[in-house]
PAMI-387082 format. One line per field, with one value per residue (C-alpha): x, y, z. Coordinates in steps of 0.001 Angstrom, whole numbers, padded with zeros to 6 digits. Each point is the difference from the previous one (the first is absolute). Example, Ala and Ser with C-alpha at 12.3 -4.5 7.8 and 13.67 -1.06 7.14 Angstrom:
x = c(012300; 001370)
y = c(-004500; 003440)
z = c(007800; -000660)
% end
This chain:
x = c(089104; -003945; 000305; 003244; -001642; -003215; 002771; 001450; -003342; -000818; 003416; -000992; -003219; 001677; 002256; -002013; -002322; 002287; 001242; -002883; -000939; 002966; 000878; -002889; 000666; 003835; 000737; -002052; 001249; 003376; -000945; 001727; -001952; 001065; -001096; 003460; 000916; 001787; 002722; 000916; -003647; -000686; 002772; -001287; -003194; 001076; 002086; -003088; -002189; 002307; 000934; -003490; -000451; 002688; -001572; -003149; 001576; 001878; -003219; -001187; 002194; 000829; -003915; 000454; 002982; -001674; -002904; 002072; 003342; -001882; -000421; 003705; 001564; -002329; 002193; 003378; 000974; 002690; -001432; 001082; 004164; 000873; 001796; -003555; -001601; 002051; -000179; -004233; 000719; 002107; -002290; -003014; 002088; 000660; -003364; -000937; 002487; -000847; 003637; 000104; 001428; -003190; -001844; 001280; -000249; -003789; -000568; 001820; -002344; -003146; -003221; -003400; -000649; -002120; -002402; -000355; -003184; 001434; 002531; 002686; 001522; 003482; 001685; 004189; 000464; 003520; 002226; 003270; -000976; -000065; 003726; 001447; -000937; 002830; 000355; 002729; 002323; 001942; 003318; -001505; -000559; -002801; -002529; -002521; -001628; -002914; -001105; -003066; -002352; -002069; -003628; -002256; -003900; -002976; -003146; -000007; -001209; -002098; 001897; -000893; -003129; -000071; -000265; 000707; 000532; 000795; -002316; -002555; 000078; -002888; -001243; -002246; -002829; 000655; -003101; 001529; 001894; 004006; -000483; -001560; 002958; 002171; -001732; 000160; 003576; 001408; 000449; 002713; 002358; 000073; 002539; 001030; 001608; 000756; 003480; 001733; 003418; 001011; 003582; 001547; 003610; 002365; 001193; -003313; 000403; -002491; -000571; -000990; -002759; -001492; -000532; -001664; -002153; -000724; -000891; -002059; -002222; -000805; -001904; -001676; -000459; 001842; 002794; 003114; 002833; 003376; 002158; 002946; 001501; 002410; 002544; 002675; 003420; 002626; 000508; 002615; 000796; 000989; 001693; -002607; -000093; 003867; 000134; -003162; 001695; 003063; -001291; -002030; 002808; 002298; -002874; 000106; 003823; -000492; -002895; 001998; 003484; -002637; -001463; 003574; 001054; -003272; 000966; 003225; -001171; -002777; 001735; 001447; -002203; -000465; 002777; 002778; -001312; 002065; -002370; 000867; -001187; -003228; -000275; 000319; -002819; -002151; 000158; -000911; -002268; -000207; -000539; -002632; -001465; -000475; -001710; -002427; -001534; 000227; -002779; 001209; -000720; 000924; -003205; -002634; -002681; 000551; 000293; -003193; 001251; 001557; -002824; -001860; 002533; 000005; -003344; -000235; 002511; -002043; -002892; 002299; 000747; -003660; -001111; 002767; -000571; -003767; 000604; 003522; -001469; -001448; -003042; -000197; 002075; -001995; -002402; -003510; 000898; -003878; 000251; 001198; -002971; -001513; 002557; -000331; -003512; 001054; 001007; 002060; 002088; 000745; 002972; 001527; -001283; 000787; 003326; 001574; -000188; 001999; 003036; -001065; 001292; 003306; -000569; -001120; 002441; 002732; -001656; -000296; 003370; 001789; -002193; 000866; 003340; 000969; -001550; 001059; 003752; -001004; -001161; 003438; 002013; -002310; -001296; 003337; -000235; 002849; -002540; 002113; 001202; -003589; -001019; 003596; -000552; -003861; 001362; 003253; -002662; -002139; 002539; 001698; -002510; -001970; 003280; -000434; -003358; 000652; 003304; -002183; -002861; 002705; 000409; -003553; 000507; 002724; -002495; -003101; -001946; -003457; -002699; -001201; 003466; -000481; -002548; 001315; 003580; 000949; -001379; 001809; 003689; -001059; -000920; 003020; 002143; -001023; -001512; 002005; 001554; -003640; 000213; 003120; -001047; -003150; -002531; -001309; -003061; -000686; 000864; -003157; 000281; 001271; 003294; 000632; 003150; -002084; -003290; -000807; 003084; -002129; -001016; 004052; -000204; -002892; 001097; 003454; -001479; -002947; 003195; 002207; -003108; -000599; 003030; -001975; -003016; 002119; 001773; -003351; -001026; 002861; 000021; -003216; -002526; -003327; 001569; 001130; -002778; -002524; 002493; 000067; -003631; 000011; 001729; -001926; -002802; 001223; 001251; -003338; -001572; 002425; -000512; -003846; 000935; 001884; -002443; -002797; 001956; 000951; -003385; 001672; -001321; 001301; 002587; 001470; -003138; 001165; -003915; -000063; 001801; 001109; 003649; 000617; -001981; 001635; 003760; -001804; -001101; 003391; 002494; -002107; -001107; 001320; 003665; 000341; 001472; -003101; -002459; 001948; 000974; -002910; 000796; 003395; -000619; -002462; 003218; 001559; -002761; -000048; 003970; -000202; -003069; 001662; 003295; -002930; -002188; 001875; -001567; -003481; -002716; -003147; -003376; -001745; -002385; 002168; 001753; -003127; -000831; 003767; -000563; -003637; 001432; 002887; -001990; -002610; 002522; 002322; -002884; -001789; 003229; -000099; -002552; -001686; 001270; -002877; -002263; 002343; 001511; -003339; -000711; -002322; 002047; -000964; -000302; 003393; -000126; -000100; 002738; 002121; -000132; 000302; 003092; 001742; -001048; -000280; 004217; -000184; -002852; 001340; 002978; -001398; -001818; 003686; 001455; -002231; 000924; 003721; -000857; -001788; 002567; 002864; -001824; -001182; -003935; 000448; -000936; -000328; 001095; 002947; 000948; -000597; 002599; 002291; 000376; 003544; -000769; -000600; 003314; 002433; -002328; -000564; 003824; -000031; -002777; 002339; 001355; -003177; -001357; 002826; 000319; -003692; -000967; 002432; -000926; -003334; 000915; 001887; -002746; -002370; 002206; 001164; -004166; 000010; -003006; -003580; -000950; -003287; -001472; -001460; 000872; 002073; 002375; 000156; 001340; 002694; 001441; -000210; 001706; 002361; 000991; 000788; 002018; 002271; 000608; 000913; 002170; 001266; 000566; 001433; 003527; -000009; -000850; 003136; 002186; -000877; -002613; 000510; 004284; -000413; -002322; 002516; 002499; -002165; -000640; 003838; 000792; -002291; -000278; 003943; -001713; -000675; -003326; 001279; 000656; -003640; -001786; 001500; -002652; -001050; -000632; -003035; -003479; -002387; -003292; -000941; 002119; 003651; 002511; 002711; -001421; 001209; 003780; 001277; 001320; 000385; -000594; -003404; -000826; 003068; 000139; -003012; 001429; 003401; 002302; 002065; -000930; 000326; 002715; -001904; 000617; -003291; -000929; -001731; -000289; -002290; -000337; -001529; -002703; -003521; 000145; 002559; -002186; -001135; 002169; 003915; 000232; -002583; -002629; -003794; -001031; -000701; -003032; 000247; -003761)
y = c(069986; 000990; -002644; 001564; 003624; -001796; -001489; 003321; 001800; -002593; 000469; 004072; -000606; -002687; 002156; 002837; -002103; -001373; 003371; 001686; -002496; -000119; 003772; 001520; -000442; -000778; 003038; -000738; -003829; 001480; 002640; -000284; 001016; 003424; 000367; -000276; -002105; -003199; -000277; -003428; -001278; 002070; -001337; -003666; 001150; 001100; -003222; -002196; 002151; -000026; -003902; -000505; 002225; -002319; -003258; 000814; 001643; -003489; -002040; 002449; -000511; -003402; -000580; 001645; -001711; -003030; 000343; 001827; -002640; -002589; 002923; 001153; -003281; -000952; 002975; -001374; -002234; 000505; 002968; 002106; 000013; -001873; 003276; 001834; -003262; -000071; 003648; -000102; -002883; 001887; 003186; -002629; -000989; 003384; 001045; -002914; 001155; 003575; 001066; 003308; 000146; -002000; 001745; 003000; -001529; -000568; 003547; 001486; -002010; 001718; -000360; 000701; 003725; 002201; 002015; -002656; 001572; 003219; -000885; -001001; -003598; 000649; -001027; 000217; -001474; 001041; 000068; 001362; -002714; -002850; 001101; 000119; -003562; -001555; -004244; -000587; -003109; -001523; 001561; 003248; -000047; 000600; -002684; 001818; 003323; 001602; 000181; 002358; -001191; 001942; -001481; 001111; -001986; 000409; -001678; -001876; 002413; 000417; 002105; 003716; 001431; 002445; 003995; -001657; 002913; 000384; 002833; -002317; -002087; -000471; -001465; -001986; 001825; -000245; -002033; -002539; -002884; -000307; -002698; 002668; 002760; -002500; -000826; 003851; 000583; -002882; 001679; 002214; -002851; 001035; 002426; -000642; -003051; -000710; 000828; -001796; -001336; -003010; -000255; -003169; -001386; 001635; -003926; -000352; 001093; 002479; -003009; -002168; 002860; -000191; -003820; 000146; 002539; -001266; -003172; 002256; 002109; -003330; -000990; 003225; 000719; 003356; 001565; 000220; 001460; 000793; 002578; 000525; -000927; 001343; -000001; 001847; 000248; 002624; 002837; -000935; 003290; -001390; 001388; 002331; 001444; 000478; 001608; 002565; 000820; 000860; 002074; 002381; 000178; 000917; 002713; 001091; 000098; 002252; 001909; 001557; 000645; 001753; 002251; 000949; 000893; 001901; 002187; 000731; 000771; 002330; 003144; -001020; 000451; -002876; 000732; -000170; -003471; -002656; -003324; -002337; 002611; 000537; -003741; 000148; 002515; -001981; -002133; 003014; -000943; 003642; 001187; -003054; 000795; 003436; -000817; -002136; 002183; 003841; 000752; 000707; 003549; -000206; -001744; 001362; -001447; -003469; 000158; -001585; -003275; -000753; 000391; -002296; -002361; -000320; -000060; -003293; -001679; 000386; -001110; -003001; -001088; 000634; -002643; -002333; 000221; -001277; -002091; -001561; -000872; -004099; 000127; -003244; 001094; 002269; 000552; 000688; -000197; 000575; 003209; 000751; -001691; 003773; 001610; -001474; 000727; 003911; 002271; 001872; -002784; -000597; 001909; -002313; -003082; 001947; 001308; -001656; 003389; 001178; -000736; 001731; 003317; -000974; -001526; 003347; 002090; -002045; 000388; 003881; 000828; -002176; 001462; 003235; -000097; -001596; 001994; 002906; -001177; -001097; 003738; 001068; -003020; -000002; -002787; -002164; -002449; -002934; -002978; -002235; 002876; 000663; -003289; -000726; 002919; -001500; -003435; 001299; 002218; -003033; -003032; 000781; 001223; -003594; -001864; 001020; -000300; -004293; 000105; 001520; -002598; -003100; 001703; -000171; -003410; 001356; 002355; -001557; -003240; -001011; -002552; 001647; 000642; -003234; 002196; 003667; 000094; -003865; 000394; 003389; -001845; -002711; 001985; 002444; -003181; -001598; 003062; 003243; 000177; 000977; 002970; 001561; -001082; 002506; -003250; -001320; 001376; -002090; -003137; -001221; 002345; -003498; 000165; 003707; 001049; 002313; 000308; 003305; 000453; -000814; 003596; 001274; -003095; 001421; 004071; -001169; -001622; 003322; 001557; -001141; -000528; 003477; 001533; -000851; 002208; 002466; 000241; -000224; 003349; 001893; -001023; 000052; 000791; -000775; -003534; -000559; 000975; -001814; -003163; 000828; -000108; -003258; -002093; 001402; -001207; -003251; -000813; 001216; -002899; -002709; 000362; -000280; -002866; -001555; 000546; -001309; -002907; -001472; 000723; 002242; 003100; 003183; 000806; -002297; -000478; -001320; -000077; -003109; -002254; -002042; -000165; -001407; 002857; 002794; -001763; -000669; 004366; 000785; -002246; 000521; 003023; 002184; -000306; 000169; 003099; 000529; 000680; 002871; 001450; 002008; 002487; -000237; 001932; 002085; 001079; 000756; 001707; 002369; 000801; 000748; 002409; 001565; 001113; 000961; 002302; 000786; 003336; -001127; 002233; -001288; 001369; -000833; -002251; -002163; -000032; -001398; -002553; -001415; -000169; -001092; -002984; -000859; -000847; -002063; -001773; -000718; -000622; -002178; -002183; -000752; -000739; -001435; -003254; -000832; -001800; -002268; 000063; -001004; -002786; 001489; 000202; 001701; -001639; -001605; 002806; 003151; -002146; 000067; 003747; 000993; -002180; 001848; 003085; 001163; 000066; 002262; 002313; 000411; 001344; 002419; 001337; -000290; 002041; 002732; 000903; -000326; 002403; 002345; 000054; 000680; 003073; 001403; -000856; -002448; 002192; -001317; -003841; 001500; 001330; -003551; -002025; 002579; 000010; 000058; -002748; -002517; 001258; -002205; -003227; 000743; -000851; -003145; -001421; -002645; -001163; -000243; -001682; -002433; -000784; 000284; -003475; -001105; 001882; -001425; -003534; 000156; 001120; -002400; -002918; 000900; 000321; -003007; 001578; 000593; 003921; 001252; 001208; 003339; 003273; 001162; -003005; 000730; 003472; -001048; -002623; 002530; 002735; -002322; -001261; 003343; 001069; -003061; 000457; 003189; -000350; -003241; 002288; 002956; -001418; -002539; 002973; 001938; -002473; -001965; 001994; 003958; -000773; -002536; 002372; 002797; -001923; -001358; 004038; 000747; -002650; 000863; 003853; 000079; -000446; 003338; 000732; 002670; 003350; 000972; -002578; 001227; 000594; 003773; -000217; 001885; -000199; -000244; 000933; -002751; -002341; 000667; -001396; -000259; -002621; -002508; 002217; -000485; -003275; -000565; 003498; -000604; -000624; 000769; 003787; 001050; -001037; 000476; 002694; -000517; -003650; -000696; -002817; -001821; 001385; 001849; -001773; -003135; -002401; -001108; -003233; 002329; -001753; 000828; 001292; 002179; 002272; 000283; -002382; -000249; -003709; -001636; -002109; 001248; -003591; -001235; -002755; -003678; -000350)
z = c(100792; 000794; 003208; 001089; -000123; 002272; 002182; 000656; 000469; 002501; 001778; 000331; 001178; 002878; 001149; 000337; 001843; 002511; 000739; -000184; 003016; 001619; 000094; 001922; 003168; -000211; 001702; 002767; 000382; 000602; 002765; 003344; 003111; -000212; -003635; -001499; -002927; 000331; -002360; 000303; 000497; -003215; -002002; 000917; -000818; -003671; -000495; 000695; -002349; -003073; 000900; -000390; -003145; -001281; 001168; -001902; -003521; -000544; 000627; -002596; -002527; 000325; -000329; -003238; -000874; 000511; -001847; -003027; -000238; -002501; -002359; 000461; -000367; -003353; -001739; 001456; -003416; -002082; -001532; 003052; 000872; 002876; 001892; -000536; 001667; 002852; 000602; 000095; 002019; 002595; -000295; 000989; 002967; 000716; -000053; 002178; 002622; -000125; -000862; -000495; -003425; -001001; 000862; -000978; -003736; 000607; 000964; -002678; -001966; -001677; 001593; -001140; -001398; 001760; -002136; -002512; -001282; -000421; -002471; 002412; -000769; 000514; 003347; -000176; 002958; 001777; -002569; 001979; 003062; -002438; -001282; 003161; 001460; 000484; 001032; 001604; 000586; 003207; -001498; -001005; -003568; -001887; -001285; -001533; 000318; -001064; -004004; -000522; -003153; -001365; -001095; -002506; -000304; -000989; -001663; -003047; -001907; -003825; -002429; 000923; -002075; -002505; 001145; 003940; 001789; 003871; -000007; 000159; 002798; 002226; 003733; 001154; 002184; 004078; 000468; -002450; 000562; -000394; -003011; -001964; 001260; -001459; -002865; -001216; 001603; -001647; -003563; 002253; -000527; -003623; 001252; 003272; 001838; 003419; 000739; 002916; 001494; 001825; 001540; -000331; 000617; -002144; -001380; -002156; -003169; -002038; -002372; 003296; 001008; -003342; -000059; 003509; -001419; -002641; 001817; 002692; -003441; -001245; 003028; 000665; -003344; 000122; -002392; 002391; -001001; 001922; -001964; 001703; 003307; 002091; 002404; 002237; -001744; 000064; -003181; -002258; -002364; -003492; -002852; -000942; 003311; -000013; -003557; 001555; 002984; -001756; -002655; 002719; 001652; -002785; -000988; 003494; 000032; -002710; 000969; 003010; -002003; -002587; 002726; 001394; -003073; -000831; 003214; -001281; -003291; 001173; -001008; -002842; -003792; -002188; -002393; 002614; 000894; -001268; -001639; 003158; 002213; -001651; 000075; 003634; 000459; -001614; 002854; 002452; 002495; 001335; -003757; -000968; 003494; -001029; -003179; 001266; 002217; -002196; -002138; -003752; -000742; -003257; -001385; 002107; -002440; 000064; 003533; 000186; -001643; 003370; 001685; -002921; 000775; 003477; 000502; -002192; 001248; 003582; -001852; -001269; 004150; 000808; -002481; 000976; 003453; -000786; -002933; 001409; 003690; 000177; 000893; 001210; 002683; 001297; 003273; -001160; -003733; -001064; 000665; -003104; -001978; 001000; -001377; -003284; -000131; 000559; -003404; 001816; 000622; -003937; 000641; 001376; -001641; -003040; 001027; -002800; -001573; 002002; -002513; -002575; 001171; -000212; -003528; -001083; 002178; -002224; -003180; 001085; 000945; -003115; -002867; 002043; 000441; -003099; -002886; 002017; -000587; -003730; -000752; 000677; -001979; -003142; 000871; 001405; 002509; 001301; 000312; 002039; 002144; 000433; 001019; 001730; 002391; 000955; 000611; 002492; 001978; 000312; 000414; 003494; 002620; -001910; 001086; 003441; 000776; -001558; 002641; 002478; -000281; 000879; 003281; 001296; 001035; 002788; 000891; 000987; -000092; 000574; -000848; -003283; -001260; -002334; -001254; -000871; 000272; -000929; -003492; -000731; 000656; -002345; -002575; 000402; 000356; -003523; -001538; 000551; -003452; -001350; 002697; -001536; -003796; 000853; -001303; 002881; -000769; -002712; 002582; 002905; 003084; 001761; -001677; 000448; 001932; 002723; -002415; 000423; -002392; -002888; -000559; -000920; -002583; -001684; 000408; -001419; -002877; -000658; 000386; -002690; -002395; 000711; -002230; -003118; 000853; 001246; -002878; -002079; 001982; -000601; -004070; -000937; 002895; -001319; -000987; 003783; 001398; -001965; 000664; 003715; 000006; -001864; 002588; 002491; -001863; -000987; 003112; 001853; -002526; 001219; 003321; -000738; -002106; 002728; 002922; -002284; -001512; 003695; 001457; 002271; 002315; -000908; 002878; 002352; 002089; 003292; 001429; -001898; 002083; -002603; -000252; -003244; -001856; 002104; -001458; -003471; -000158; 001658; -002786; -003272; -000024; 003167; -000353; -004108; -001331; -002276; 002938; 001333; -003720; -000198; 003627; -001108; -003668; 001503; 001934; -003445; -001359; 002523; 000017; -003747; 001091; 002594; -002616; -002170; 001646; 003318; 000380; -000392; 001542; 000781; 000242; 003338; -001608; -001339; 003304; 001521; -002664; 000222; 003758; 000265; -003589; 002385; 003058; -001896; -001820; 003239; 002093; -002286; -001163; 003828; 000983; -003172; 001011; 003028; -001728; -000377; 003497; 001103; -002067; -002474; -003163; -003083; -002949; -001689; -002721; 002639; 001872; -002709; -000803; 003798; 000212; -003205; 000520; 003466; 000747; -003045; 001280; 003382; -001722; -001925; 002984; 001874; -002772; 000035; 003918; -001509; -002870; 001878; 003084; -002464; -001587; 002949; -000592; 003404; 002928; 003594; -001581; -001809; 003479; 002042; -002770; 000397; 003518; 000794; 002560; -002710; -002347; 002335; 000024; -003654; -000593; 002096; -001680; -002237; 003266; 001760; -002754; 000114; 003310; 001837; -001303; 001678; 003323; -000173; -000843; 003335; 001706; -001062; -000144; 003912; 001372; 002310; 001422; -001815; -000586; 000200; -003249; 000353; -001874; 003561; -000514; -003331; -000456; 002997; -002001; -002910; 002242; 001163; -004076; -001088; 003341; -000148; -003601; 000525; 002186; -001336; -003767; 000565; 000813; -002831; -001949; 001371; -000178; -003634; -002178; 000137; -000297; -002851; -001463; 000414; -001435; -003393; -000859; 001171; -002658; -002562; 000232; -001445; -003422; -001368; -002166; -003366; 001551; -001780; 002186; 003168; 002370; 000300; 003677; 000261; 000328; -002766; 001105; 002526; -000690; 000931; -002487; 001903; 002300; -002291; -000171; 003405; 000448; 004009; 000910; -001399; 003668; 002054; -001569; 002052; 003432; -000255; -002122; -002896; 000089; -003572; 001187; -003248; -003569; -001440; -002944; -000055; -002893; -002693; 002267; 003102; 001971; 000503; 003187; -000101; -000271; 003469; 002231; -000090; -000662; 001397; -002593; -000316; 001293; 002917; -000830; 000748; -000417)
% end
């Protein structure tokens, strides 16, 4: 492979030559007396030149040819299939002949990276030209065409040290030599490896690339591998596709008889509305449209939970579009050794916080909504209606995003898609059960159908565990609390435990470079329920509060010392992790107690904004959440949380060109993640998650609480009660009149975030 890349370098620098030479005074050569050009002279001209340019490439390559056959025909044993022989054999000739689908092979063929000591060692070569080369025969078929395999190499290399960080790396002074560059450049390799592609014929198989080399790391003592190959073939839609295609289009079929008959039904009131009809408007997309966009007047307070929400779930893409990127495929990669070294960037290497919100938010809004409803049943709750409604919000938008996923290989290709996309139909393929069982999380992030769906396994399971302490609350308060704050103790410990047990750095440090740790953090501690119980009860806490002292004044003073508390603790949960970003770890111990305590911490401080936003104690930041901007994105977060992995898996898996690594670049691709989910969400959200939401409080709304629990529809200090009374119209009432299409009475089973969304989850985390 290296002499083919010096055999094509060599052919650039000929031809430039001999045209270089031959092109300065062409125009003058051809010049009649009268200073006109001679066509025909010129023409003869141009066929000598490029005859010549020809004459010298194939004593070029045949020279290399020459001097490389012994080596090609020492791998030709019975290791290799004979059709793969023969086709290197014809692709030789080729070459030798200067055919132009040769050589079209050899320069979509990597070649030698520039900026290799700035961090770039990726060359794709041309993926797209290597697809299309086609061989053909005397009676038009095809023999072969072009396969594109992708390469990944690098050093043999020690087991990475202890507390390696990328933050670290060095050069060499300019008055030294290059041995010592390399020398001090070579621990790089601890991360990074050169990634290449050769295109081959199409008739050798992937297991015939990795025997030749295999054959090839031996003798230059390298660690080759070849991943995946591949080649030009036509879609095929399978069953999966079929059965996704038809259900959108039945919802769609749907969708549009819903919004006709919501036309026909706008004058009509609820109670003239037969139960078909109001099953139909369900389905409105002028009615769901409407909703998505008005701003809910009738909680004004916990208007700033959108904004809470939203807000995290952009700080969710920001991290991914960081954290998800390769860097080895990247131009000038070492620019981000800088960045590591910078605090300020902890918020991204740190980002992993950014899913705590949403455990809270959900903690929040059930302990909120629930007790609320237990005040006015004594105490009465339908446990599997309760966790029944949870798992039927949950379950279908889930479903589509897994049918969604099998259709990214229709959409795009590229030479990293072995790398992103490949692994997420596997795991889908053998795994998805685990998805819809909600206890994936408790699986390796490698067999999660599209990982980021870990985080529903572990809210569904805080969820359901939550009913006891709930129940503990209402009973016997100072019992429920002091349990509450018991698991988040205990669980605080075994996440210490953990972390200190498996030698492990307190978040997923991706400065490290080392692989296996990141997936050791990310499986045993990350994912399990326990590390996220703690934000999640500090969510409960604080709805029990909130029923509790809801008119709460406070004295300025204690204003400021919640404010000032909640910035030190947010700030400092943060970016306490740098020391360890850098390579400078604290001692085991401290490791252990940042890593159980610091989700916690940042919680607390996260609650306090919540608290003080709710009783009007929030000021200008109480004003930014509830920006009615952020109320519509606030409602698509479930769907954006859903279905932006897969926008950026597409992205990524598609580059078959390097980017350059600055901050610019950066906050494009981030600009461009959140705009194409966007776009790509609010129609799935139209047509599958605000109807089938609809329908689930339709269903469940038609059993009636005691007439003394009846919901007295007004407010009660800041906290309205009736947010929780008004079924659909929760949302729909404030845009469009006499909307109560929906019954008014939810159930004991009602979902957390009820409260402040018509139907869509308080998630959106795949972190």
């Amino acid at each position: 492979m290296a002499n083919k890349m010096l055999v094509f370098l060599l052919v650039c620098l000929y031809s430039s030559t001999v045209f270089c030479k031959d092109n300065i005074n062409i125009t003058e050569l051809v010049k009649d007396v009268n200073g006109n050009i001679d066509e025909q002279l010129y023409r003869q001209r141009l066929d000598n030149q490029t005859k010549s340019f020809e004459n010298g490439l194939k004593k070029l390559i045949r020279g290399g040819i020459k001097n490389l056959l012994p080596r090609i025909m020492s791998y030709n044993d019975d290791s290799i299939s004979s059709k793969c022989s023969n086709g290197m054999m014809k692709y030789i000739s080729g070459l030798s002949s200067v055919k132009l689908w040769a050589i079209r092979m050899l320069d979509a063929t990597s070649k030698p990276a520039a900026g290799l000591f700035k961090g770039t060692v990726a060359d794709f070569g041309d993926y797209d030209e290597c697809l299309e080369v086609e061989l053909p025969k005397r009676n038009g078929d095809i023999e072969f065409r072009g396969k594109y395999c992708a390469i990944e190499a690098r050093p043999l290399m020690p087991s990475t040290p202890r507390n390696f960080s990328m933050a670290k790396n060095t050069h060499a002074e300019p008055l030294d030599n290059i041995a010592k560059e390399l020398w001090i450049a070579g621990s790089a390799f601890h991360y990074l490896k050169f990634r290449l592609g050769v295109c081959i014929p199409s008739i050798c198989t992937l297991e015939d690339m990795q025997f030749i080399f295999k054959r090839i790391s031996d003798i230059i003592e390298m660690d080759i591998q070849v991943p995946q190959c591949y080649v030009k073939e036509k879609s095929v839609l399978t069953t999966i596709h079929f059965v996704v295609i038809f259900i959108l289009s039945l919802f769609l079929l749907i969708c549009i008889i819903g919004s006709i008959v919501d036309h026909q039904s706008a004058e009509a009131s609820n109670q003239n509305l037969s139960t078909l009809r109001k099953i139909l408007i369900c389905f409105s997309l002028t009615t769901n449209f409407r909703r998505l966009l008005c701003s809910s007047k009738g909680s004004e307070e916990l208007k700033a939970l959108h904004g809470l929400r939203a807000l995290s779930m952009g700080w969710i893409i920001l991290g991914h579009t960081y954290v998800w990127i390769n860097y080895q495929l990247l131009r000038g990669s070492e620019t981000i050794i800088t960045w590591f070294n910078q605090i300020h960037f902890g918020a991204i290497l740190n980002g992993w916080m950014s899913v705590e919100p949403f455990f809270f938010l959900s903690g929040f809004l059930t302990s909120y909504t629930v007790l609320k409803i237990m005040n006015k049943t004594k105490g009465r709750i339908n446990v599997p209606v309760y966790i029944l409604r949870r798992y039927i919000r949950l379950t279908p938008p889930l479903l589509l995003t897994i049918g969604l996923l099998f259709f990214l290989p229709l959409i795009s290709s590229g030479p990293m898609w072995y790398e992103r996309v490949d692994p997420e139909l596997k795991a889908c393929t053998n795994y998805w059960w685990t998805s819809i069982l909600y206890i994936s999380n408790w699986s390796t992030m490698r067999n999660i159908c599209v990982h980021p769906t870990w985080y529903l396994s572990a809210d569904f399971q805080l969820y359901v565990i939550s009913i006891v302490f709930l129940y503990a609350l209402y009973k016997f308060p100072k019992l429920g609390f002091g349990l509450i704050c018991s698991l988040i103790l205990a669980c605080s410990v075994v996440v210490g435990a953990f972390t200190y047990h498996w030698d492990l750095p307190p978040t997923i440090q991706i400065s490290s470079g080392n692989f296996a740790q990141i997936q050791e953090t990310v499986d045993y501690v990350h994912m399990k329920t326990f590390t996220h119980a703690g934000p999640y009860y500090v969510g409960i806490i604080l709805g029990y509060l909130m029923i509790k002292y809801k008119d709460v004044r406070l004295p300025w003073w204690v204003n400021l010392f919640g404010w000032c508390s909640s910035t030190i603790l947010c700030l400092s949960s943060v970016y306490g992790a740098y020391r360890w970003n850098i390579g400078e770890p604290h001692g085991p111990l401290l490791t252990a107690i940042y890593a159980g305590l610091h989700r916690t911490t940042f919680t607390v401080g996260v609650a306090w904004v919540t608290f003080a936003c709710i009783t009007g104690h929030g000021g200008p930041v109480n004003k930014i959440l509830s920006w009615s901007v952020l109320t519509p994105v606030s409602r698509l977060t479930f769907m954006i949380y859903l279905l932006h992995s897969l926008v950026m898996w597409v992205r990524m898996g598609s580059l078959k060109e390097r980017i350059y690594f600055s901050h610019y670049n950066m906050l494009y691709e981030y600009v461009g993640n959140i705009v194409t989910t966007l776009i790509l969400t609010v129609p799935f959200y139209l047509l599958l998650e605000a109807p089938l939401s609809n329908l689930e409080r339709l269903a469940f709304s038609r059993i009636r609480m005691p007439q003394d629990a009846s919901p007295e529809g007004k407010q009660n200090g800041h906290l309205t009660d009736n947010v929780v009374g008004k079924g659909l119209s929760n949302g729909i009432s404030q845009c469009k009149p006499d909307s109560g299409t929906i019954a008014n009475v939810e159930l004991m089973g009602v979902k957390s975030l009820d409260l402040v969304q018509n139907g869509v989850t308080p998630i959106g985390n795949g972190r």
